[in-house]
Every structure is written in C-alpha cells, then in structure tokens.
C-alpha positions as CSV (number, residue, x, y, z in Angstrom):
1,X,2.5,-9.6,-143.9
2,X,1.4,-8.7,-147.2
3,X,-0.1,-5.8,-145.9
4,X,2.5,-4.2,-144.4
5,X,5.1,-5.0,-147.4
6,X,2.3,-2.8,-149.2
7,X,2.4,0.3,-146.7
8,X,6.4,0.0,-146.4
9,X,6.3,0.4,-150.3
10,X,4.0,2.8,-150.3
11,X,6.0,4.7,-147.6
12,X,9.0,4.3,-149.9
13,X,7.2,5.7,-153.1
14,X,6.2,8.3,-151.1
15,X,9.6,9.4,-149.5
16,X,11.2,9.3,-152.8
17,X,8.7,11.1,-154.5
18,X,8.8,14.1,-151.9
19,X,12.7,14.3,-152.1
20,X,13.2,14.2,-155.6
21,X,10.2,16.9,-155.5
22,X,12.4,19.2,-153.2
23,X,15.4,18.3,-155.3
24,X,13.7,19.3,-158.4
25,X,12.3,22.5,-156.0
26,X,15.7,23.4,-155.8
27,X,17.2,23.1,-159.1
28,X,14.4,24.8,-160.9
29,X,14.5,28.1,-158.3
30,X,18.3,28.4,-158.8
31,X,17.8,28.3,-162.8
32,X,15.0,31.0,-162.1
33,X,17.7,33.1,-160.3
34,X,20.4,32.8,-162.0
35,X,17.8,34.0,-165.6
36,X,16.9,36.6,-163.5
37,X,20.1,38.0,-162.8
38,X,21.1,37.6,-166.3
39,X,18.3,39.6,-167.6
40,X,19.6,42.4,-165.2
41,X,22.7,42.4,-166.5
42,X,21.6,42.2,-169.9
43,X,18.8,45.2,-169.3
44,X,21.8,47.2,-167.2
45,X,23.9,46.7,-170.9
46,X,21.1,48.0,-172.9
47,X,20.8,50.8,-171.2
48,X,24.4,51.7,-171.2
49,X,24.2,51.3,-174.9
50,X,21.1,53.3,-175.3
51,X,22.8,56.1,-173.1
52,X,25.9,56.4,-175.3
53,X,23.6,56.7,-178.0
54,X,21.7,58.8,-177.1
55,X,24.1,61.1,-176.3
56,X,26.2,60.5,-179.9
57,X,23.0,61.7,-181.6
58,X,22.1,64.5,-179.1
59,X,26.3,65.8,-179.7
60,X,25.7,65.5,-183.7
61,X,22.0,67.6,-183.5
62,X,23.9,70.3,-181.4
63,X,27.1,70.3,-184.0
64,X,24.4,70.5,-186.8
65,X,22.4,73.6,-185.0
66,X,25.9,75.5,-184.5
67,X,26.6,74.9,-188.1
68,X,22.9,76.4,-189.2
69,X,23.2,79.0,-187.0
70,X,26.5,80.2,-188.6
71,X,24.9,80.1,-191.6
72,X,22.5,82.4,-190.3
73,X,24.8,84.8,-188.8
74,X,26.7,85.5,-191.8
75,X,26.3,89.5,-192.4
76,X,25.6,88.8,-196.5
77,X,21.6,89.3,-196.5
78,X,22.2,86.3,-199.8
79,X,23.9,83.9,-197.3
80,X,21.2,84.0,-195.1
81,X,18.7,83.5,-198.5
82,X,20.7,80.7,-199.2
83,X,21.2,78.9,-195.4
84,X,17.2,79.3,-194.9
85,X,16.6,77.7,-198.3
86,X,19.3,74.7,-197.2
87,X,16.9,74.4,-194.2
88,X,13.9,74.2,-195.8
89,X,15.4,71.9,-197.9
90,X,16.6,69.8,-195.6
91,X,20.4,70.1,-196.9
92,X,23.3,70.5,-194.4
C-alpha cells in the first residue's frame, strides 16, 4: 500500500513538474519574441534616424561646395587668392 502511495506521488511530482515546465516553456519563448520584435523596431528607428542624418549632413557638404566654388568662380584673380587661402584654412 505504501508502495503504491509512493509511485502515485511520484507520478504527481512528476506531472506537475512537466506542466509547469511547458508552462514556463511557454512564457519564456513569448518574452523572447516579443524582445525580438522590439529590437526590430528599435534597429528599423535607428536607421530611419541615421538616414535623415545622413542626408542633413550630405545637403550641408553640397551647400558648402557651391558656396567654395563661387568663391572660385569670381573673375577678380584676388578673390580667388583669398577663397583658396579660406580653404586651406579651413574657413567658410
């Protein structure tokens, strides 16, 4: 009698153990999927941020080169001695 009190207990650990492992299966798979989907959403933001960016810097290098090369275009041979030398010096 004892014995079988033992392997119905047993049977019970067991049973409970396996379903709260399946449970916790569950629960820790969703969390993975739902972090995953966040970090796409997040990486998909970044890059939309990077892409404005980059194109805000890429408008202001090709407003700074017009500006240089009207500098240079200037018919006055001095103005052209002058926009070389704010080159080389780095001014704007």
């Amino acid at each position: 009698m004892s014995g079988v009190l033992v392997v119905l207990g047993f049977g019970i650990a067991l049973a409970i153990g396996l379903l709260s492992f399946i449970a916790g299966w569950k629960n820790g798979r969703a969390r993975l999927e739902a972090e995953i989907a966040e970090d796409a959403e997040r990486r998909a933001a970044d890059k939309a941020l990077y892409d404005s960016e980059k194109a805000k810097i890429k408008r202001e290098v090709f407003k700074d080169a017009d500006t240089k090369k009207k500098k240079m275009s200037n018919n006055s041979g001095r103005d052209k001695f002058n926009a070389v030398n704010d080159i080389l010096r780095n001014k704007n």
